[in-house]
Structure formats: structure tokens, C-alpha cells
C-alpha positions in Angstrom: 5.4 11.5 1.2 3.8 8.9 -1.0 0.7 8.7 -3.1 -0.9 5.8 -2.7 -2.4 4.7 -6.2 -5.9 3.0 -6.6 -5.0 -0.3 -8.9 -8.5 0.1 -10.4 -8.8 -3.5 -10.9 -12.8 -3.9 -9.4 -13.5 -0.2 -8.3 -15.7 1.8 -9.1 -15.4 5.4 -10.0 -17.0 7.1 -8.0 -15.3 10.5 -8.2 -14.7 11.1 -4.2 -11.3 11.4 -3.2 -10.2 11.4 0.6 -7.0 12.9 1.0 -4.6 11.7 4.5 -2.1 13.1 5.9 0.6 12.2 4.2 -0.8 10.8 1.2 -3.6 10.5 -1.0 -5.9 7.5 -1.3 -8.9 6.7 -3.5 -12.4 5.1 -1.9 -15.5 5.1 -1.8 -17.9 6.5 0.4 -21.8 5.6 2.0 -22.4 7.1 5.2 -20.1 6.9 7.6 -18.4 3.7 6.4 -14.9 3.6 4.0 -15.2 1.1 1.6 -11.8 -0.1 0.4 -11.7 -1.2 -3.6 -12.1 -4.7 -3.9 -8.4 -5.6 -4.3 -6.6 -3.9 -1.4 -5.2 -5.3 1.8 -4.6 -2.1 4.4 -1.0 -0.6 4.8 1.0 1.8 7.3 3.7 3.3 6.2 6.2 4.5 8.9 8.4 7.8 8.0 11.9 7.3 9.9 15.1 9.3 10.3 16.7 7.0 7.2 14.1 5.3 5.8 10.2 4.2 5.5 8.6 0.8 6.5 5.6 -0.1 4.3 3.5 -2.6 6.8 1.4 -4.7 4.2 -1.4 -6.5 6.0 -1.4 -9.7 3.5 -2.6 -12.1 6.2 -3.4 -15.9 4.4 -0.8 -15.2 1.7 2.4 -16.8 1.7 5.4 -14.9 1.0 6.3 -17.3 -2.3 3.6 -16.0 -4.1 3.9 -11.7 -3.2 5.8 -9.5 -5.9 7.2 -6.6 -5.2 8.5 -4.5 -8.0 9.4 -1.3 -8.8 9.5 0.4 -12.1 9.4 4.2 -13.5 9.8 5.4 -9.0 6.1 2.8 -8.4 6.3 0.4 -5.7 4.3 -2.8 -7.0 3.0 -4.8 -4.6 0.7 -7.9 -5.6 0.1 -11.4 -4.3 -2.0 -14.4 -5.0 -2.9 -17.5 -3.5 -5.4 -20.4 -4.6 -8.8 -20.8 -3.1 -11.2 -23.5 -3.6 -14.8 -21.6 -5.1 -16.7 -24.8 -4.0 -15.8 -23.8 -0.2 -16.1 -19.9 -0.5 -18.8 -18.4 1.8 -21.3 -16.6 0.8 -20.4 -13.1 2.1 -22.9 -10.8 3.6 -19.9 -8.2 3.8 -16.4 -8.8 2.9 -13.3 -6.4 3.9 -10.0 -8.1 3.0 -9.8 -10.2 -0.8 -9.6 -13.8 -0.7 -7.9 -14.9 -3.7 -5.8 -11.6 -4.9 -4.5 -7.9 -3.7 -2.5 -5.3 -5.4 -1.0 -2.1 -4.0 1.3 0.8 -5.5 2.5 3.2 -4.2 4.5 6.3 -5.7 7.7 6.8 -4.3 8.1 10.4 -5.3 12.1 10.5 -6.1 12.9 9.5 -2.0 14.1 6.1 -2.2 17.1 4.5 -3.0 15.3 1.6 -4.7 18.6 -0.5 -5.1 18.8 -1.4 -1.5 15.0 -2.1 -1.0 14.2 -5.2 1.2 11.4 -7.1 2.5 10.4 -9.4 5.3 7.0 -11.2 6.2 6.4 -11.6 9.7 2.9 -12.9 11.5 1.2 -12.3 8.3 2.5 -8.8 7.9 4.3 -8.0 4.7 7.1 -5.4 6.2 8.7 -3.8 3.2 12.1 -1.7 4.3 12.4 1.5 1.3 15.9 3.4 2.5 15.7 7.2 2.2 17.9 8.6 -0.7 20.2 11.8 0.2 17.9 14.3 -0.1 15.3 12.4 1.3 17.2 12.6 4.6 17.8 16.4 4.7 15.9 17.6 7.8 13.1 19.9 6.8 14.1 24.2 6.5 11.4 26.2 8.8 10.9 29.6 6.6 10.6 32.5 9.2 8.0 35.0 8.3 8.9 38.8 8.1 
């Protein structure tokens, strides 16, 4: 389906690779704990008959100041907002960014990208990615001989 790509922007190379089911993500690992890089916010991503929903958890950010872009079959998804660094707490452990995320996704030749939409509902960035033509084509089981 997609990969997802690691922005880089405060990770650290590690070298360890985790790979999904239908995707591949980049983290890092200590024990038994996944630590996502600094700068993303989780997704799902929802494979239906005609298209996929990208479910961007972007709670805290309002929908004026998310970009979505796509350029050379990439789905760019950033946002910012403005915090005040005198109120910030002092995090012990911190799992979602506070002032910025970025996400991108490679949309490997199955979306029409013309008719892309998005919504943002309850703090959930839903982005709607349509299924080109041959996107749609049910899969071909191979019999063995």
C-alpha cells in the first residue's frame, strides 16, 4: 500500500526498521517500548473498495494552519501552531509534539490525487485519497500447479 516516510527532522538514525503490514515505518527501539521520531503525530490509514482514508491524529492544531501537499506521488502533511516556551512543562516523557508535526506518505501510483479532500473532525485530520483505476482492480489469486 503505502510507505510511510520518516521526515528525519529530530530522529535519530538508528538503523532499526520495523516493517507493518501494509507499510513500512521508521522508529526506534529500547525494550519493549516504540519511540516515535520527535515530529510525528500517529495515523491509520483505512484501505476501502474506492479509496483510502488517512486518519491524522493532530489534536491541539487548528485546521488553518495544516498543509497538505502532494508533489512527485508524496502525500505532505505538516502543521503548526504557536506555543508559549515560558508555559511549556518540563517533560519527564513526551509522545505527541507540541509546537510542529510532519508526515509523508508515498502514494505508490494508486491515487487519483486531483480529487483528494480533507476534513478535520474532533481533532482528527481525516484525509479522503480516491483509488485510481487500477488501484480498484480486485486482486488475481495465482493457482499453484
Amino acid at each position: 500500500m503505502f510507505r510511510d516516510h520518516n521526515s528525519g527532522r529530530g530522529a535519530q538514525g538508528c538503523g532499526h526498521h520495523a516493517h507493518g503490514k501494509h507499510g513500512h515505518f521508521h522508529g526506534h527501539f529500547r525494550g519493549e517500548h516504540f519511540r516515535r521520531a520527535k515530529y510525528n503525530l500517529p495515523i491509520n490509514i483505512a484501505d476501502n473498495e474506492t479509496n483510502f482514508e488517512v486518519y491524522v491524529y493532530a489534536l491541539g492544531y487548528a485546521k488553518e494552519n495544516i498543509k497538505i501537499s502532494v508533489q512527485d506521488d508524496i502525500l505532505y502533511i505538516s502543521g503548526t501552531r504557536t506555543v508559549d516556551e515560558a508555559t511549556l512543562p518540563n517533560f519527564s516523557k513526551q509522545e505527541y509534539p507540541i509546537k510542529s508535526f510532519e508526515r509523508m506518505l508515498n502514494l505508490n501510483g494508486q491515487v487519483d490525487i486531483a480529487d483528494i479532500t480533507a476534513k478535520q473532525e474532533d481533532g482528527v485530520l481525516i484525509i479522503n485519497l480516491p483509488k485510481n483505476a487500477e488501484a480498484q482492480k480486485p486482486s488475481q489469486e495465482i493457482p499453484v500447479n
